[in-house]
N, C-alpha and C positions, 0 to 999 in steps of 0.2 A: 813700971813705966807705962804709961797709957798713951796713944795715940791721938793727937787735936786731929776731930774730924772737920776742922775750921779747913786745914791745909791739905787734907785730901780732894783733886780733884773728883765732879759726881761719876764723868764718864773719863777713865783715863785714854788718851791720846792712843791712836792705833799707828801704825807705821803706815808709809804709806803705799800704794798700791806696787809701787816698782819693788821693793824691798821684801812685799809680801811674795812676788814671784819668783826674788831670787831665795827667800830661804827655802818656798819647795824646791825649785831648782837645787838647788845642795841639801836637801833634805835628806836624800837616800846618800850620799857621800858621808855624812855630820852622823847620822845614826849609826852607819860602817865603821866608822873610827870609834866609835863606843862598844857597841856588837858586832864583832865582823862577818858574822854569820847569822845575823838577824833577815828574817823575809815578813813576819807581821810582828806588829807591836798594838797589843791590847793595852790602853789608858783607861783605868775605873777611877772614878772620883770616891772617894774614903772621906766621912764627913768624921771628922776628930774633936774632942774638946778636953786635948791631954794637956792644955794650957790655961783651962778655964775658958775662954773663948771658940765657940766652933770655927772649925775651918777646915777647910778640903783641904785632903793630899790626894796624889794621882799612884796609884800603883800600878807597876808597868807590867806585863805579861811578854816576854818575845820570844817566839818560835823561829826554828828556821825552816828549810823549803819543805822537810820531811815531818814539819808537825814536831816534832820534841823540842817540849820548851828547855829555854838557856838561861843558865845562872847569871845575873848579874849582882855586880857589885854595889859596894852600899854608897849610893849617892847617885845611881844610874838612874832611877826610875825617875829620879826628879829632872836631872839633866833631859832624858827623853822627853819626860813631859814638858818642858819648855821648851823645845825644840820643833817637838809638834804643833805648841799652841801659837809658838812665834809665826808658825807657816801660815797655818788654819786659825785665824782669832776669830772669824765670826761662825765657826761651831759651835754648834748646843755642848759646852762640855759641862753641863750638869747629870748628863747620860755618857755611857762607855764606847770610844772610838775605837774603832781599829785602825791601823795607818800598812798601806801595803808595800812592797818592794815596787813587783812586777807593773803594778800601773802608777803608783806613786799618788796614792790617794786617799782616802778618810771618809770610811763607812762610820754610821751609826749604826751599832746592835740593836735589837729591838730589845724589848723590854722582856724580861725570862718569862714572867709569869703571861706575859699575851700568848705566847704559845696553845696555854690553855681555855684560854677564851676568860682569864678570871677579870 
């Protein structure tokens, strides 16, 4: 089944600014209820084409306060990732975020290889 890209909006509808402040605002509650012991949660975008078509997935990484990353279950990383992107939509998420407990907020990683100046 293929997609009419007649009926796809070009730019899809963002929520609007009150909405965006209340999912941060529940932001750190919504992830607790999934992790309850989560303090950072790393989003990498995964560029897939196990469909014949490419398309990102987000694989989630979450630590708690002490650094040891926590297992989660199979369907978590995606709930997380929308979760996040619901709060933060106008993020580069072409690049890997981190999203924090303690200040409740959304780093961009730098890129591995600028480290070395390549």
């Amino acid at each position: 089944m293929s997609t009419v890209a007649e009926h796809l909006p070009t730019r899809p509808c963002k929520s609007s600014a009150g909405r965006r402040r209340r999912h941060v605002k529940q932001l750190g509650y919504r992830i607790h209820q999934i992790v309850p012991a989560a303090h950072t949660v790393l989003l990498t975008p995964v560029w897939t084409d196990a469909h014949g078509d490419p398309e990102v997935v987000f694989m989630a990484l979450v630590r708690d306060a002490s650094g040891r990353a926590l297992k989660l279950r199979s369907g978590d990383s995606r709930q997380l990732a929308a979760l996040v992107q619901g709060a933060f939509p106008t993020a580069d998420w072409s690049r890997s975020q981190t999203w924090r407990t303690d200040t409740n907020s959304l780093m961009t990683l730098p890129h591995a290889l600028g480290r070395w100046g390549w």
